[in-house]
N, C-alpha and C positions, 0 to 999 in steps of 0.2 A: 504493500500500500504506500504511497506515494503522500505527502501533504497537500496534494491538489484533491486525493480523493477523501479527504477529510470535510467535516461540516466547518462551513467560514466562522463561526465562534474557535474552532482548535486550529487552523491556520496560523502557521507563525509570521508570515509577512503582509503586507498592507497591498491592495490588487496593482499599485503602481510599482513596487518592487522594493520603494526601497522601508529601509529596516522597522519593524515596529518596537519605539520601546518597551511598551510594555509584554513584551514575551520576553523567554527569558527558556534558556537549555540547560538540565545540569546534566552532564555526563557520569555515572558513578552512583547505582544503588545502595552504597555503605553508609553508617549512619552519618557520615559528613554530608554525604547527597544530599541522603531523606531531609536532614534540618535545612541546608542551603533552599531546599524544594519548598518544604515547609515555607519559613520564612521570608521568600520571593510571596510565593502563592497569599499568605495572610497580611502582604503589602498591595495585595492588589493586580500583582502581573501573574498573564496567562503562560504556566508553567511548565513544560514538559521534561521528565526525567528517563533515562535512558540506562538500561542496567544490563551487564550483556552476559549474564547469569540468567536462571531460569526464577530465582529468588533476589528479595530483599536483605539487606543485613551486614553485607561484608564479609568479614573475617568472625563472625561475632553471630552465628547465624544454628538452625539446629535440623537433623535429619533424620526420616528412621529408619531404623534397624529390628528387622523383624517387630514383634510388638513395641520395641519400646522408641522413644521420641529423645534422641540423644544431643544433645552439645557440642559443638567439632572442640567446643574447648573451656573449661569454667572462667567466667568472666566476674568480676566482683567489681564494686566503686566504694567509694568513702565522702563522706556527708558534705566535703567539702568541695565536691565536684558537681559544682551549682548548677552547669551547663546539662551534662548528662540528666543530672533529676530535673531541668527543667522541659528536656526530652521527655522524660519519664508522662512527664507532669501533660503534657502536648498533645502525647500521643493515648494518655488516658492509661497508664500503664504502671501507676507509681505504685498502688496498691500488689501488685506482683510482683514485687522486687523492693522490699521493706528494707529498711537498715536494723540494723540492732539498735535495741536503745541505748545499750552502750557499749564502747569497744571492750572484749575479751575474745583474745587468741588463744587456745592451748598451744603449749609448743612442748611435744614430746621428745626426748632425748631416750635415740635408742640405743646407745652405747651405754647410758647410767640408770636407764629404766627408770627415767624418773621427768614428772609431769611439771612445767610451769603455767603462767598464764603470763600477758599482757594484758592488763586493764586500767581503766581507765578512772579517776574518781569526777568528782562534779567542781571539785578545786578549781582554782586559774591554773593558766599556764605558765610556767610549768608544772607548778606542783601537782595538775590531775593524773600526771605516769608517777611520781617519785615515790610514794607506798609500792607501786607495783616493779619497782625497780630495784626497789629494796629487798624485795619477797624473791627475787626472780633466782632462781635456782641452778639456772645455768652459767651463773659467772660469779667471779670471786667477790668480795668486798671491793677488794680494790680495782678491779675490772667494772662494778657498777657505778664507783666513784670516778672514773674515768669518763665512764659515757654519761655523765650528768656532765662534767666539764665539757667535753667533745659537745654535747648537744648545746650546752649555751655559746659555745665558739661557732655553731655552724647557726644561730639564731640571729647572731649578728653581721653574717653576709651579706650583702646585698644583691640581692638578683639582677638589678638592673645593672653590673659592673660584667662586662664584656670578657674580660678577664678569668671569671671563675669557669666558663666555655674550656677554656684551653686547657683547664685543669685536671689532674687525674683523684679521684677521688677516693680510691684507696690511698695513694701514698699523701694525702693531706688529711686521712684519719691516722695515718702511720706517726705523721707528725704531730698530733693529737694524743697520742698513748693510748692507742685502740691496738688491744693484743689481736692477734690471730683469731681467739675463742670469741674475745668481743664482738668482730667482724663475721663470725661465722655464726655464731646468736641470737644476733641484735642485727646488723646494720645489712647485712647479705639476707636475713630472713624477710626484711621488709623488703630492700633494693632491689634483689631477684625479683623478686615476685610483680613488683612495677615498673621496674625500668628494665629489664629482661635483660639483666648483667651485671655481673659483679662489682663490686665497689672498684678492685684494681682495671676493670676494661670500662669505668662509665665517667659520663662528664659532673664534671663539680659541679657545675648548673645545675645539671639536669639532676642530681641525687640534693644537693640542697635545696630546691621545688618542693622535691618530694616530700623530706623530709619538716622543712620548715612550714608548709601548706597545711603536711598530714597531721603531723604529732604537736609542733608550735607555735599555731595559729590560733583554734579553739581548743576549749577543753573537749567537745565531740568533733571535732573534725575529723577525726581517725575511723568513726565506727564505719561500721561493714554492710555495705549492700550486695544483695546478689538476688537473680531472680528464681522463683519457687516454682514458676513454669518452665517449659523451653524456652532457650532467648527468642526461637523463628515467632512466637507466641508474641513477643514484643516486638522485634525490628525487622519482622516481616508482617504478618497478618496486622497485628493495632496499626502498624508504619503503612500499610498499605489505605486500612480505613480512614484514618489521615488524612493523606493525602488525595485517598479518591475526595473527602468530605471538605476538603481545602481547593479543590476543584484542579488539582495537578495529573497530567496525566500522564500515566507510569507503562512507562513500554519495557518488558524483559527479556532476555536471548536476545537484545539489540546490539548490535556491535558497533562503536563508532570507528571510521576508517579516515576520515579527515577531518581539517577545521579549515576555517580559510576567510576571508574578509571579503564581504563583497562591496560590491562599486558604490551603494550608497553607503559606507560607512557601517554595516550590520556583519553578521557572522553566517555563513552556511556552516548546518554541520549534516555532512554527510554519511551515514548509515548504511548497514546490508539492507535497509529495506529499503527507505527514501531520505530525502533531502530536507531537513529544517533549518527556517532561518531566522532570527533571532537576535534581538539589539544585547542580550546580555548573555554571556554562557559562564557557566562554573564548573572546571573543570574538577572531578573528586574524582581521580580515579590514584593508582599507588603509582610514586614519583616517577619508575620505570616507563609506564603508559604514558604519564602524562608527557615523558619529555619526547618520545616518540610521535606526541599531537601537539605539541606545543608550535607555532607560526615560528618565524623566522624571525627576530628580533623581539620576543618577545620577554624575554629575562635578558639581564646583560650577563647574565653565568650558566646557560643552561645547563651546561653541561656538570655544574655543580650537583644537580640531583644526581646522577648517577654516581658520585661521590657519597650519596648518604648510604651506608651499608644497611644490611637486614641481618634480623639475628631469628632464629625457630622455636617455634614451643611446640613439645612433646604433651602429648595427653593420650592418660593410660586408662582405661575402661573394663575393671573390674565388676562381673555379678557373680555374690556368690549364693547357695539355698540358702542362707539363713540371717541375720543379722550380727555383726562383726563389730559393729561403732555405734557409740551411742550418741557421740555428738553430732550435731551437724558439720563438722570441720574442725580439721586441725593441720597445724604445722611440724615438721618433723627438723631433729637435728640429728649427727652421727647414723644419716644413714641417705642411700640415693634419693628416697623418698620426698619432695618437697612440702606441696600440699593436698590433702585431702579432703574431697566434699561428698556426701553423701546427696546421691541423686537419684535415691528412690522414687520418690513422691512424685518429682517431677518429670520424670522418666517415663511414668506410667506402669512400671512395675509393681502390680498384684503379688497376693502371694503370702510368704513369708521370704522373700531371700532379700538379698538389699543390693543396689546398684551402687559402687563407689566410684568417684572421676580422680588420677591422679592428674596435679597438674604439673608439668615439668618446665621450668623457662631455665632459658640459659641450655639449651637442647644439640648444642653445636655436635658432640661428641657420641649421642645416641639417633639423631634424627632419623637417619638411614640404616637405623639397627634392624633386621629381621625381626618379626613380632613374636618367632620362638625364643632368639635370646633376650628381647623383652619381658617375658614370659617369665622364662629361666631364673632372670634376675633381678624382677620386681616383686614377684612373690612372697619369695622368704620375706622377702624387707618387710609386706605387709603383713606375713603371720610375726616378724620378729615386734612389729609396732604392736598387733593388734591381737593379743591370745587370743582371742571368739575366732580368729579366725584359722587357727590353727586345727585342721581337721577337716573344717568347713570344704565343702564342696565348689570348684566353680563353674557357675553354668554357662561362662563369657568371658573371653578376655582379645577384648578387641583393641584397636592404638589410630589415633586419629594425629596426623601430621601436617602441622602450618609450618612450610617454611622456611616463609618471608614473612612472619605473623607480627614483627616491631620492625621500624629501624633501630639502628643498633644505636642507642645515646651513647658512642665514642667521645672524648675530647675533640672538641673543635667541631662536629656537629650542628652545633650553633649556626656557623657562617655559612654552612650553607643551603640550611631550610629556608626557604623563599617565603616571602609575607602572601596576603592574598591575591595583591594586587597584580598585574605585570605590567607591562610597558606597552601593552597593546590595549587601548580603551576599550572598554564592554567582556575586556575577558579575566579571569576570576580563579585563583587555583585555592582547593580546599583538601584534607585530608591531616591525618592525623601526623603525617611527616613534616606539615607546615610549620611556621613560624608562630607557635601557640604558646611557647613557653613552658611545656609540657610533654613529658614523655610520652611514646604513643598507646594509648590507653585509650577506652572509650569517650572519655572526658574530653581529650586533644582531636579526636574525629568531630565530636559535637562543636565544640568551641571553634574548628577551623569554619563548619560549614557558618555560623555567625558570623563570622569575621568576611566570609566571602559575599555572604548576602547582606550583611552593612553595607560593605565596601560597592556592591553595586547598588543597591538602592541610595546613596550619597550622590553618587557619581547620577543616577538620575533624577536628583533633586528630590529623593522621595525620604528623607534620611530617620531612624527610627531611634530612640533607645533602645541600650542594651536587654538584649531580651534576657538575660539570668541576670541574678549579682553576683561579682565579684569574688572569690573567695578572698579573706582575708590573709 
């Protein structure tokens, strides 16, 4: 089908040719699209979104597997990721993906078979972790007095200083008095987990964000959201209701093949099926794609993207007969294990057995493992975490592999995430590799797609407030 064979309301161009402002193309079904889509559409321009996948959601999406409705991979947020819950909140979805009321992590050490937690009190900051930091079982006295220093050293960074980019962030916790056990406890249990790499391979920006954002910003900034259905439940089906109800129209299995400017000043963008044209495009697709479509002058570094590296997350897919964990999730130390979520409920698994997800980041060295020596070698670890399951039967064990699932927050990463804008007017890049200030995480996909639909509704005189607040 062609845009000639559409009704003249879904038409992108005006019958004399040239551009209509108000239309507007996002290229890129992931949740940077859906929001850029979103907030075009509820300023008023006629929206078309292009996703050349058969689904919505990105990276971040879920599938099934015989009976059950699986996760390609556990995704969590924290209360301070304004942007994501004002997704949440958009798409009508917030109720499916609750926070804790307050933060507590277990974190199991399975070398000393012995249980801590991270929690949180209702104190200021800092004092809401320092009971829990006191209590914390996996490091010494002096190792805990260490990371209360360390954390006020890294409270007083400034993120707007260019400089901490370049830096490596293990060896300025080194310089810190952060032992080895600290780093592997404390500052690698939370790092990993969000910035998909280890303190010694991640930017000092990018892990003081983190950390300053997550832990010493508010007293709840840290708690834990994750959703209690499949994610597709969220960032495809409500993401699609959306958008049909915001009047955007969502074409999938579409492939874009070009972009190009045409003679009035507007954009064609060209497709395996047909041709739309459009005064504003937002490109959301991952930096790879994008620099492949990008025009000819249209970054003065294009080829800086291809500079931003990717790093894989592993996710392991344990069911076994019976139930084996009682909590909803935990964290593991002294052992390959990272994190554990229990995704019975949401999975759709009847019954008595219980479906486990492990979640692995930092995946470089297993990605490409065979899912026998995955098998082999995750096992034990979870009967050594989890006695229920020693005996236990398993009726599944399958492995789902992202990857390009982050860019890699390296030093210097920084300079060359590109902001939303480009050097070509009416055109718009978005995606969680952008210039968000944020490692790539769901929060930094949502926040880019804001930034790209600001930046063109300004640019057409249509200019709005921020649609979240702020984290602090």
């Amino acid at each position: 089908m062609t845009m000639y064979d559409m009704p003249p309301d879904r038409q992108g161009t005006e019958s004399d040719g040239r551009p209509d402002g108000a239309a507007a193309v996002v290229v890129g079904g992931g949740l940077a699209g859906i929001t850029a889509a979103l907030a075009l559409a509820d300023a008023g321009l006629r929206v078309t979104l292009l996703e050349g996948r058969p689904r919505l959601g990105g990276l971040a999406f879920s599938f099934r597997r015989g009976d059950l409705t699986v996760d390609n991979g556990q995704h969590v947020y924290l209360r301070c990721c304004t942007a994501y819950r004002w997704f949440l909140d958009r798409i009508d979805g917030a109720d499916l993906a609750p926070l804790q009321e307050r933060l507590d992590v277990p974190v199991l050490d399975a070398d000393r078979n012995r249980l801590g937690r991270l929690r949180r009190s209702e104190l200021p900051v800092p004092l809401h972790l320092a009971s829990s930091l006191v209590r914390y079982p996996h490091l010494s006295l002096l190792e805990r007095a260490a990371v209360g220093r360390a954390a006020l050293a890294l409270k007083g960074l400034d993120l707007a200083d260019p400089a901490l980019d370049e830096q490596n962030f293990g060896r300025w916790l080194a310089r810190h008095g952060q032992s080895p056990r600290a780093v592997e406890a404390l500052w690698d249990l939370v790092g990993v987990a969000t910035l998909n790499a280890t303190a010694d391979d991640a930017s000092l920006a990018l892990a003081a964000m983190v950390f300053k954002t997550g832990l010493l910003s508010e007293p709840g900034a840290a708690d834990i959201g994750w959703a209690r259905v499949p994610l597709g439940d969220l960032h495809d089906t409500l993401a699609r209701k959306a958008l049909d109800k915001a009047g955007v129209r969502v074409e999938t299995r579409t492939r874009v093949s070009a972009l190009s400017r045409t003679d009035g000043g507007g954009w064609s963008v060209e497709t395996d099926r047909e041709r739309l044209d459009a005064g504003s495009v937002v490109l959301a697709v991952p930096q790879q794609e994008a620099h492949a479509l990008l025009p000819e002058g249209s970054l003065d570094h294009p080829d800086a993207l291809l500079g931003i590296g990717t790093a894989p997350i592993l996710n392991l897919h344990v069911v076994y007969d019976r139930k084996v964990l009682k909590r909803p999730f935990f964290a593991a130390l002294g052992s390959p294990v990272q994190w554990v979520f229990d995704r019975t409920a949401a999975s759709g698994l009847t019954g008595r057995g219980q479906y486990l997800a492990v979640s692995q980041s930092v995946a470089q060295d297993e990605i490409d493992a065979p899912v026998a020596a995955l098998r082999e070698r995750y096992l034990p670890e979870l009967e050594r975490l989890l006695p229920a399951a020693r005996g236990a039967g398993v009726r599944d064990f399958f492995v789902t592999r992202e990857r390009t699932a982050t860019f890699a927050p390296t030093p210097g990463v920084g300079r060359l995430r590109p902001g939303a804008r480009t050097r070509t007017p009416g055109l718009y890049l978005a995606g969680a590799w952008t210039a968000t200030g944020w490692p790539a995480t769901m929060e930094s996909a949502v926040r880019s797609g804001t930034q790209a639909a600001e930046a063109a509704l300004t640019t057409l005189g249509r200019p709005r407030n921020r649609l979240f607040r702020e984290a602090a």
